[in-house]
C-alpha positions in Angstrom: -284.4 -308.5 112.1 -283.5 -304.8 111.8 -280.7 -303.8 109.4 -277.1 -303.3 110.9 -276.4 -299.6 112.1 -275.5 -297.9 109.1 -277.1 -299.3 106.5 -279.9 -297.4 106.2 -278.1 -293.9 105.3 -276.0 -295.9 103.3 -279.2 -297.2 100.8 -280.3 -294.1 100.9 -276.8 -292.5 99.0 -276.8 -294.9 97.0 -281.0 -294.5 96.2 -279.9 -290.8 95.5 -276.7 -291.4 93.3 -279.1 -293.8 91.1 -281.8 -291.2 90.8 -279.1 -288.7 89.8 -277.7 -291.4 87.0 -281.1 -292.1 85.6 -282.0 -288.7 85.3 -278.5 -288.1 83.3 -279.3 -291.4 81.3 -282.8 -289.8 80.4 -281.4 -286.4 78.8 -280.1 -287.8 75.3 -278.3 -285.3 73.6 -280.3 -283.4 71.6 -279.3 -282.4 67.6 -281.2 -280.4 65.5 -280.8 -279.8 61.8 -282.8 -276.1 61.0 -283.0 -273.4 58.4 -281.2 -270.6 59.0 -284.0 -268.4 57.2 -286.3 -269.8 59.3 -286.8 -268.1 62.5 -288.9 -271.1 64.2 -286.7 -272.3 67.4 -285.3 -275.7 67.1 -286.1 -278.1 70.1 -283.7 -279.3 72.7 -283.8 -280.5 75.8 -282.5 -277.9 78.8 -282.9 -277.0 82.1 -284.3 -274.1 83.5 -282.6 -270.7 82.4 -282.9 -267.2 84.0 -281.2 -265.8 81.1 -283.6 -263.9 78.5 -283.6 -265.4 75.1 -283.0 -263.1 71.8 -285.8 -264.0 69.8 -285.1 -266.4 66.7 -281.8 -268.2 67.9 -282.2 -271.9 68.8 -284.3 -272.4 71.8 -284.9 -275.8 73.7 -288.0 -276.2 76.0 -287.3 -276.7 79.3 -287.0 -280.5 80.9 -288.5 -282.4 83.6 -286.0 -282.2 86.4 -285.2 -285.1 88.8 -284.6 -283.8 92.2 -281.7 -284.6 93.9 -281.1 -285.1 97.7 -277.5 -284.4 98.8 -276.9 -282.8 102.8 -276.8 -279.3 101.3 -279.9 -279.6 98.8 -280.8 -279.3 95.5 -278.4 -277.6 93.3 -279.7 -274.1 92.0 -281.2 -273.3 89.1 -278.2 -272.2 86.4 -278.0 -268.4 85.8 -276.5 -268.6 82.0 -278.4 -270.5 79.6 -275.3 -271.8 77.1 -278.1 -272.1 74.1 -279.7 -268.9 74.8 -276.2 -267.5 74.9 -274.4 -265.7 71.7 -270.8 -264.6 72.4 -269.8 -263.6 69.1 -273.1 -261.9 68.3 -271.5 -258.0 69.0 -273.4 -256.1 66.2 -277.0 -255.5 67.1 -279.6 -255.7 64.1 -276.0 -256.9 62.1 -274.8 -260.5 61.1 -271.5 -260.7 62.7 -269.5 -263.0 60.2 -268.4 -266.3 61.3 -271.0 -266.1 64.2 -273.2 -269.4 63.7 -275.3 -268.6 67.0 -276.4 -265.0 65.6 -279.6 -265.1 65.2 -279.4 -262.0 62.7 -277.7 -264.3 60.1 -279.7 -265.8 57.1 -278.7 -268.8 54.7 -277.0 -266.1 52.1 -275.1 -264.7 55.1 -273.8 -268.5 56.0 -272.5 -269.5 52.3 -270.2 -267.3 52.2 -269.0 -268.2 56.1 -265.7 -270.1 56.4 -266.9 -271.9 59.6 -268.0 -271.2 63.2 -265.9 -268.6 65.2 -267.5 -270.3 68.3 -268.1 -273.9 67.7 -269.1 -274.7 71.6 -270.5 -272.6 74.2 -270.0 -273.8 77.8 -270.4 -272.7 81.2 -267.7 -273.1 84.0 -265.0 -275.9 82.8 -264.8 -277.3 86.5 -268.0 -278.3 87.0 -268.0 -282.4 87.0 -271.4 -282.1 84.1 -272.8 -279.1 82.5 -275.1 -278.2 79.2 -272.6 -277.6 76.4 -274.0 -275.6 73.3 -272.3 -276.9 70.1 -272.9 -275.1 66.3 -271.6 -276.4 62.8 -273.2 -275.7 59.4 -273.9 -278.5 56.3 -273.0 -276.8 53.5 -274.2 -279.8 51.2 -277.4 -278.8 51.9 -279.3 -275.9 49.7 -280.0 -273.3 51.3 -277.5 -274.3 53.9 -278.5 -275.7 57.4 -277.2 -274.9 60.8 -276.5 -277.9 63.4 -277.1 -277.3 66.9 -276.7 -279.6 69.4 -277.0 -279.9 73.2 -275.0 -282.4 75.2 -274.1 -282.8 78.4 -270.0 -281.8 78.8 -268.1 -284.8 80.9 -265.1 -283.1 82.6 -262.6 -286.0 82.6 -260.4 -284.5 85.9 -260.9 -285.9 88.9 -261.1 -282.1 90.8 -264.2 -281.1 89.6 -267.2 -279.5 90.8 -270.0 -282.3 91.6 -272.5 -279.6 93.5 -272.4 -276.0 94.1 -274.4 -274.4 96.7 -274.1 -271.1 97.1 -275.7 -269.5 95.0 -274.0 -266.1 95.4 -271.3 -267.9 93.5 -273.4 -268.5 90.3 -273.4 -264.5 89.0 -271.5 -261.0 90.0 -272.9 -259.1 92.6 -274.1 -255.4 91.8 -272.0 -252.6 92.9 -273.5 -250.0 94.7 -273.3 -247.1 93.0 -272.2 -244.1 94.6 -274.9 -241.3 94.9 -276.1 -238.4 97.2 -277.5 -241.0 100.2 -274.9 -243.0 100.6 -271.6 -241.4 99.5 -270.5 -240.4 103.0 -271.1 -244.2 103.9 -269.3 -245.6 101.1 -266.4 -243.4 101.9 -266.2 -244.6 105.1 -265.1 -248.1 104.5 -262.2 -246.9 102.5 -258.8 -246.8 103.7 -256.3 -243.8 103.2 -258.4 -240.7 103.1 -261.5 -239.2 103.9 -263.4 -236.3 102.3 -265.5 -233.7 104.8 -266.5 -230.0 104.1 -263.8 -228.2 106.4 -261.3 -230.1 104.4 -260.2 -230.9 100.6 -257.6 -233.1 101.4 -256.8 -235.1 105.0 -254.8 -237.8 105.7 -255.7 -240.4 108.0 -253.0 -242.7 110.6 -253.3 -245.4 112.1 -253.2 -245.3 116.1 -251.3 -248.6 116.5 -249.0 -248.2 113.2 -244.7 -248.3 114.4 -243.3 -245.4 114.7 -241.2 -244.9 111.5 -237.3 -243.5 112.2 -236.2 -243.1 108.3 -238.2 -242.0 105.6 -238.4 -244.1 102.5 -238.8 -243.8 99.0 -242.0 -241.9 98.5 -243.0 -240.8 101.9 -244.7 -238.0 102.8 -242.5 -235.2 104.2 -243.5 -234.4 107.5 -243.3 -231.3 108.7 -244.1 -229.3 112.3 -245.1 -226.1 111.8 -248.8 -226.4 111.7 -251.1 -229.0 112.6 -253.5 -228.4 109.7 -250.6 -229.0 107.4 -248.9 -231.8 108.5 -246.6 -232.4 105.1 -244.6 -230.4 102.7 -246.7 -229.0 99.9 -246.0 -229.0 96.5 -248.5 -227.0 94.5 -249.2 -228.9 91.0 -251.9 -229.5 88.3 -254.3 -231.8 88.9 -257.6 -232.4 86.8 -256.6 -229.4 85.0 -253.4 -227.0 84.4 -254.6 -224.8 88.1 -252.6 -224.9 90.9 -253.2 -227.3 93.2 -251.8 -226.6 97.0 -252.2 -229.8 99.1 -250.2 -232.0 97.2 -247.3 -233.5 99.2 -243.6 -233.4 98.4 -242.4 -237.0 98.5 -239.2 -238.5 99.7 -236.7 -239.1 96.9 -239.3 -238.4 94.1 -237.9 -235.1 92.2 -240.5 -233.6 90.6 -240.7 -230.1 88.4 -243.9 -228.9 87.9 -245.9 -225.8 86.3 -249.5 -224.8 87.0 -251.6 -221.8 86.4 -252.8 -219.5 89.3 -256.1 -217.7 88.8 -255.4 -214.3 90.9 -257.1 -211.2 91.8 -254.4 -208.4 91.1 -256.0 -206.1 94.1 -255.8 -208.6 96.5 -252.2 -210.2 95.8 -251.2 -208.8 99.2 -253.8 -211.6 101.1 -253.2 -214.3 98.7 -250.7 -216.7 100.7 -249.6 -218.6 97.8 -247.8 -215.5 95.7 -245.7 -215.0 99.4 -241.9 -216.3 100.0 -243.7 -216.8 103.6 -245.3 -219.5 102.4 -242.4 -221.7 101.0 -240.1 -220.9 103.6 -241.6 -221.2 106.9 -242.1 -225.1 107.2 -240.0 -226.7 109.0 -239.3 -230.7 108.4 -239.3 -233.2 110.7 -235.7 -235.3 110.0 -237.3 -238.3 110.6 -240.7 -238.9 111.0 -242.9 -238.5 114.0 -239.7 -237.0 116.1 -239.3 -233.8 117.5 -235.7 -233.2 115.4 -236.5 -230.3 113.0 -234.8 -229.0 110.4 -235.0 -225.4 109.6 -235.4 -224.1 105.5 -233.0 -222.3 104.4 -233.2 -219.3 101.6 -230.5 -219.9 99.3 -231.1 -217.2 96.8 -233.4 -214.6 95.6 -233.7 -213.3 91.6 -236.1 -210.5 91.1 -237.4 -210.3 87.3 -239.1 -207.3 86.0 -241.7 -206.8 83.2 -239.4 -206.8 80.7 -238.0 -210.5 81.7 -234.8 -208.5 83.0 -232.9 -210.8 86.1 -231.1 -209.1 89.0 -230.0 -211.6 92.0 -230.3 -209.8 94.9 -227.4 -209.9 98.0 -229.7 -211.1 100.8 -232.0 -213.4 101.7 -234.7 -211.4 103.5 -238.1 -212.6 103.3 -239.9 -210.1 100.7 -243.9 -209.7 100.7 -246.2 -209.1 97.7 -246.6 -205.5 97.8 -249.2 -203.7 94.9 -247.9 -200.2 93.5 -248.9 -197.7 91.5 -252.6 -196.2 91.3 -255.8 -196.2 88.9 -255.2 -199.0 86.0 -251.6 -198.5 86.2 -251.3 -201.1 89.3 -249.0 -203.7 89.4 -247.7 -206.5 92.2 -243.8 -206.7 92.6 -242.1 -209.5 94.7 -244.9 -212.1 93.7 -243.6 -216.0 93.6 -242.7 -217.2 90.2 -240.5 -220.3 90.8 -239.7 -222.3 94.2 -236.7 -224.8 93.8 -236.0 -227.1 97.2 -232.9 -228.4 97.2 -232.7 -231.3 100.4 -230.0 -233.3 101.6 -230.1 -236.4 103.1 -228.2 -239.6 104.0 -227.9 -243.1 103.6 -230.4 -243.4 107.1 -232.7 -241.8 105.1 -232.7 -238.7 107.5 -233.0 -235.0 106.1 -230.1 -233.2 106.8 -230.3 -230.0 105.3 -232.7 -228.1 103.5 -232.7 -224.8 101.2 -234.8 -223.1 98.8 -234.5 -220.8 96.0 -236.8 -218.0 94.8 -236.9 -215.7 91.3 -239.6 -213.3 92.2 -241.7 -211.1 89.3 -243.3 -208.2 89.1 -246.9 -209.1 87.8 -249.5 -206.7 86.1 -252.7 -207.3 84.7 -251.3 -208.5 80.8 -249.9 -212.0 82.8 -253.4 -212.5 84.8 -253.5 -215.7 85.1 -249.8 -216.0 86.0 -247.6 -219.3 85.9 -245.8 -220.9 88.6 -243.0 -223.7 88.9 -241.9 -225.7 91.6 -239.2 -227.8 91.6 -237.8 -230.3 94.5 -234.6 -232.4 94.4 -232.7 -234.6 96.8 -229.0 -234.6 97.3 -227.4 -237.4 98.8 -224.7 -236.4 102.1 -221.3 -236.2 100.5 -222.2 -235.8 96.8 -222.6 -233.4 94.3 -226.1 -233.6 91.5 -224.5 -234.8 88.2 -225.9 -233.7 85.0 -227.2 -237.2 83.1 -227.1 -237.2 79.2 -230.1 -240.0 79.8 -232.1 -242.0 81.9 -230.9 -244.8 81.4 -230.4 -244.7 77.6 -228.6 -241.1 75.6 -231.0 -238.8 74.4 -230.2 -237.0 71.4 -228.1 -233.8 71.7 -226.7 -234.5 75.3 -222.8 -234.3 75.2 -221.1 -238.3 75.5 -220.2 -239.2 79.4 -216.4 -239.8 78.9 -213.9 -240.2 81.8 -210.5 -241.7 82.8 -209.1 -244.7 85.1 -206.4 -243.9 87.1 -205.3 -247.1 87.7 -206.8 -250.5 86.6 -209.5 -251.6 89.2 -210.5 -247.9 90.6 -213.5 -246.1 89.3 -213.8 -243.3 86.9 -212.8 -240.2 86.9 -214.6 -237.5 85.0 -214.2 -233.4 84.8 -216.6 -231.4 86.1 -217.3 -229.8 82.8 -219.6 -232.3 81.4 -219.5 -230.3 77.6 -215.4 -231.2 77.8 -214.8 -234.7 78.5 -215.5 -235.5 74.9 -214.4 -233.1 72.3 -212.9 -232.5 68.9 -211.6 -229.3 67.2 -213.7 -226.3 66.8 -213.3 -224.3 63.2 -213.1 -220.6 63.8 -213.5 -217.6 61.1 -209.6 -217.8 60.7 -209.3 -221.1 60.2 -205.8 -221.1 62.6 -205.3 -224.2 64.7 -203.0 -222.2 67.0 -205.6 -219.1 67.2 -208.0 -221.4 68.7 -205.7 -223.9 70.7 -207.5 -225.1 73.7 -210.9 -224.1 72.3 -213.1 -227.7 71.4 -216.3 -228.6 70.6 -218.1 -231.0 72.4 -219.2 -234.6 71.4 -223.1 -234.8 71.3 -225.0 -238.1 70.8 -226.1 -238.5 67.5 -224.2 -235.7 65.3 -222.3 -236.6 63.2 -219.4 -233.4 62.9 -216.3 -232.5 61.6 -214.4 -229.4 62.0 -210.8 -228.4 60.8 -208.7 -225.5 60.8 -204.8 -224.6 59.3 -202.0 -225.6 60.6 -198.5 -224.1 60.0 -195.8 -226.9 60.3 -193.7 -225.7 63.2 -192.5 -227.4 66.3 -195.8 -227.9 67.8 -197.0 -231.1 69.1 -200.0 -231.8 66.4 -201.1 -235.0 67.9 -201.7 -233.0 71.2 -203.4 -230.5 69.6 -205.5 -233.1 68.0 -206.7 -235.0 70.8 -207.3 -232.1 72.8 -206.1 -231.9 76.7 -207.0 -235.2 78.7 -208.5 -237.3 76.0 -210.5 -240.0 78.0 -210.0 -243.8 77.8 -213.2 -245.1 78.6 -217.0 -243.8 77.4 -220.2 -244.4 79.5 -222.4 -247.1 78.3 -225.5 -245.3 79.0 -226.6 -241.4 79.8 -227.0 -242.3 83.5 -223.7 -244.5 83.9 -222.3 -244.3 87.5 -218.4 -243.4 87.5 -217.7 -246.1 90.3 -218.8 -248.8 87.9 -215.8 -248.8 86.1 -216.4 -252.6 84.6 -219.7 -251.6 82.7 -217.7 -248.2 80.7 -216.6 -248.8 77.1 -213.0 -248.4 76.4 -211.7 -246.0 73.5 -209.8 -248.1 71.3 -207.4 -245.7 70.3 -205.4 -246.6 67.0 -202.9 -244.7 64.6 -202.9 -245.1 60.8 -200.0 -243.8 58.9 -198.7 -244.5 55.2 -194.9 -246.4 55.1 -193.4 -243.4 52.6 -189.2 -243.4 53.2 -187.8 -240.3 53.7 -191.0 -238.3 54.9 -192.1 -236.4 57.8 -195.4 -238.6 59.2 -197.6 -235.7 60.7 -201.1 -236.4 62.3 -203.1 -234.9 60.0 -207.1 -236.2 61.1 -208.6 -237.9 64.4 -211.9 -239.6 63.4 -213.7 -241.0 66.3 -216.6 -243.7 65.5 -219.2 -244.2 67.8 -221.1 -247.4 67.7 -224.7 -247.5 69.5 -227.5 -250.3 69.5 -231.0 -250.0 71.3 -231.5 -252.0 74.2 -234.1 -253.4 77.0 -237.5 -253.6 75.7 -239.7 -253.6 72.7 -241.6 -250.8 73.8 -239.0 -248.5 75.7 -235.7 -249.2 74.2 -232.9 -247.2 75.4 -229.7 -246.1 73.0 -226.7 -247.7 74.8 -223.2 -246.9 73.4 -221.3 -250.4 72.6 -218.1 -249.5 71.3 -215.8 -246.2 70.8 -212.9 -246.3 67.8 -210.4 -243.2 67.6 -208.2 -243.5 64.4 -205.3 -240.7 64.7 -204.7 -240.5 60.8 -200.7 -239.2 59.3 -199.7 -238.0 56.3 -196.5 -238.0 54.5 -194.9 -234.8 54.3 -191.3 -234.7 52.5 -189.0 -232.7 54.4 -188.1 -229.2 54.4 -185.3 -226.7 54.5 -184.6 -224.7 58.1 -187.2 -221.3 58.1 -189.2 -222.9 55.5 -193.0 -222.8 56.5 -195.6 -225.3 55.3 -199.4 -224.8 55.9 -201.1 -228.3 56.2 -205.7 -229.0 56.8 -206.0 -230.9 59.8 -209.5 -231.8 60.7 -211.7 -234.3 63.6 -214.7 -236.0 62.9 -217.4 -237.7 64.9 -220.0 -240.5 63.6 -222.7 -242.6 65.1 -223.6 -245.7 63.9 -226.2 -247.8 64.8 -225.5 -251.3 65.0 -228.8 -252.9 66.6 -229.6 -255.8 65.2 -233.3 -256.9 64.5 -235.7 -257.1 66.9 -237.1 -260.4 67.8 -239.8 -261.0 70.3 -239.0 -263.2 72.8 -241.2 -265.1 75.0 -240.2 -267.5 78.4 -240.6 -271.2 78.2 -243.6 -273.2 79.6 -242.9 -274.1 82.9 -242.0 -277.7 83.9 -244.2 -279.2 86.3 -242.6 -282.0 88.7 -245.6 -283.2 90.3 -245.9 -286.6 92.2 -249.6 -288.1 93.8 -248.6 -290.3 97.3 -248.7 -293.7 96.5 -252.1 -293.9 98.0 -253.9 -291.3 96.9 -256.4 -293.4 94.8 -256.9 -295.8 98.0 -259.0 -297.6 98.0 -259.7 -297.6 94.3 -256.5 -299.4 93.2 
């Protein structure tokens, strides 16, 4: 009677999972006790390596293998061999200290090691069983002894690897390096750009890519005026400090840049780059791929002569390189120095408006090769650039963002005179307050000042004079501090100090104004942020005088920073909790 249908493939897994067992079974674990001034290799048991072996480190012969049947066939032979493997061994011809597997090390070098910088040296943790390399030393023996041993490494978790076979997966596949043959091949399967001999630089689209109808931070600005040129260029420095032409102006990125422009001063007439022509003639697309253009503008035009001298001229004609003058005596006048785009756009993301400024030079042979700097910045519709004192923290030197608030809830309000919404008295030659009324010095981030000047006791209004006109109530946090964000400014606390004397005249005689500061954000980047703002109006007693009697009395302000940041401390997240639950039967039908 024939077995029942299935039993037969059955036996046979179960044939080939006890072959596999009594295979393991048979390779013990293998420990060897050896020299380490002996250079004979110690024996272990090991499979088949294509690894090479450094000569004189611990080598094992290699093992009978059973061969195992499974429906994708035998596993393949490892790649690393974990015994003929030395991670820490980094000095060639050197001992590397604490390395146990270096085969460079002798007995004197291992008394005086601590213990093994690598104890165990394994292959991939998720196989299910792999060879597992393990060193220690026996210092109780003279000369001391290394231990090697070779076990087979149980993983205890349940997703392991029992098989793998691909063996593409056991080791990195070679690059292909790039070389005469097949660089235009290699090129080819890149995305973004492509490199040919009628062109440096060309940009690739995509056929089936939407069409775009607002540009967005760091897009190319498109342009219409010449198919060869399809984007606003920007000349900068690339691999070196030359001029590079084909580098595109990018939407929202301001950028100020200087490069050097090797020239030939006989033919500055041909050389398109030195031309206002060249700046001015593109015209943008507003949006991209649509026929709405928007024409440059000239804005201004400053001519500077040999002798650095600036004139602005009255129109805005378009001027060409021109050279004059005869025998060595040549020079070039109207050559491009500096190109400043100034564009507008709005909230859409469409360009609006666009203008350009120019300062022309006259160039000789001395300036060969001559500098040039381009500039580009974007405007939003309906604002006006604001200087920043920082970005985001103050930098040292820039005047303190100050403002008012109108009325509680509404932004701030700040004077268009960035160097005046923070001030305190400025001492003239005279010392006379009322010489100099209305004349202040502005607060800068980081000096500490103090300035003073005579003051006649008259009817004047001292405390005016001290504070200045429109002394603000609140103080930006940071160098780049938004007005409408009124809730993040730093309010002046503004206090008086006087002395209780009867029968005295209390005059304002000082306004002191502390400025407290910490770093903030990171470690590596931190960024000065202003915290708090003090001003202490400080009177004096002054007994009274007789009618048409004069007095002359110091008044002075002062300005300090202190920095109140308190130590830095590292800080690093929390391991994540994980809340992970197996279905009831996920270990059907083993319990």
């Amino acid at each position: 009677m024939g077995p029942p249908p299935g039993l037969a493939p059955l036996l046979l897994v179960l044939q080939g999972c006890w072959a596999s067992m009594s295979a393991q079974d048979r390779a013990t674990p293998a420990v060897t006790t050896e020299d380490l001034s002996s250079t004979e290799p110690a024996p272990a048991i090991l499979g088949p390596s294509l690894s090479p072996r450094t000569p004189g480190a611990p080598r094992t012969p290699e093992a009978s293998r059973t061969p195992e049947s499974s429906a994708s066939g035998p596993r393949p032979t490892p790649v690393t061999d974990v015994a003929a493997l030395c991670v820490c061994d980094l000095s060639p011809a050197q001992c590397d200290v604490n390395c146990c597997c270096d085969p460079d090390c002798s007995s004197m070098d291992f008394s005086v090691f601590s213990a093994c910088s690598v104890p165990v040296v394994m292959g991939d943790s998720q196989f299910c069983t792999q060879k597992a390399a393990i060193y220690s030393l026996n210092f109780k023996a003279n000369p001391p002894e290394r231990v090697f041993k070779l076990i087979d490494q149980i993983n205890p978790s349940i997703f392991c690897i029992r098989i793998t076979n691909y063996k593409p997966a056991l080791s990195f596949i070679n690059p292909e390096v790039p070389d005469e043959n097949n660089f235009d091949r290699l090129m080819k399967t890149t995305t973004g750009f492509t490199l040919n001999a009628e062109s440096d630089v060309s940009f690739s689209t995509k056929l089936d890519a939407p069409s775009t109808t607002k540009y967005e931070y760091g897009a190319q600005l498109q342009t219409s005026n010449d198919s060869s040129a399809p984007f606003l260029r920007l000349p900068s420095p690339l691999m070196s400090s030359l001029c590079a032409d084909d580098n595109p102006a990018a939407f929202l990125v301001n950028q100020a840049v200087t490069c050097t422009r090797r020239m030939d001063l006989e033919q500055c007439e041909e050389i398109e780059a030195l031309s206002m022509a060249r700046y001015s003639s593109p015209t943008i697309l507003r949006v991209p791929n649509s026929g709405k253009k928007v024409f440059i503008t000239i804005q201004s035009i400053v001519i500077q002569s040999l002798n650095k001298t600036l004139t602005p001229l009255e129109h805005t004609d378009v001027l060409w390189p021109t050279l004059v003058g005869s025998g060595q005596e040549k020079i070039c006048i109207h050559v491009v120095l500096e190109v400043k785009y100034s564009l507008t756009y709005t909230e859409k993301g469409e360009i609006m408006k666009a203008a350009v400024s120019f300062l022309l030079g006259t160039v000789s042979s001395a300036v060969i090769p001559l500098q040039q700097k381009f500039e580009i910045h974007f405007t939003q519709q309906g604002t006006k650039p604001v200087p920043l004192s920082g970005n985001p923290g103050y930098v040292v030197g820039l005047p303190v963002a100050a403002g008012f608030q109108p009325q509680k809830g509404s932004g701030i309000i700040q004077t268009t005179n960035r160097y005046g919404q923070l001030t305190i008295l400025r001492s003239s030659a005279e010392q006379d307050c009322l010489a100099v009324e209305g004349t202040r010095t502005p607060v800068l981030f980081g000096y500490n000042m103090q300035s003073g000047c005579k003051l006649r006791l008259v009817a004047r209004k001292v405390k005016d004079l001290l504070k200045g006109q429109g002394f603000p109530d609140y103080v930006a946090p940071f160098g780049n501090s938004q007005a409408q964000d009124a809730l993040d400014w730093v309010p002046v606390q503004f206090a008086t100090l006087s002395s209780n004397v009867k029968d005295s005249c209390q005059l304002p005689v000082a306004l002191v104004i502390e400025v407290k500061w910490t770093k903030y954000g990171s470690l590596l980047n931190p960024q000065a942020r202003i915290v708090n703002v003090t001003a202490n109006l400080i009177s004096s007693s002054f007994p009274e005088t007789s009618a048409g009697n004069e007095r002359t009395v110091l008044i002075s302000t002062a300005v300090t920073f202190a920095a109140v940041s308190a130590p830095a401390e590292a800080g690093f997240r929390a391991r994540p909790a994980i809340n992970a639950r197996l279905p009831f039967n996920f270990f059907f039908p083993f319990a």
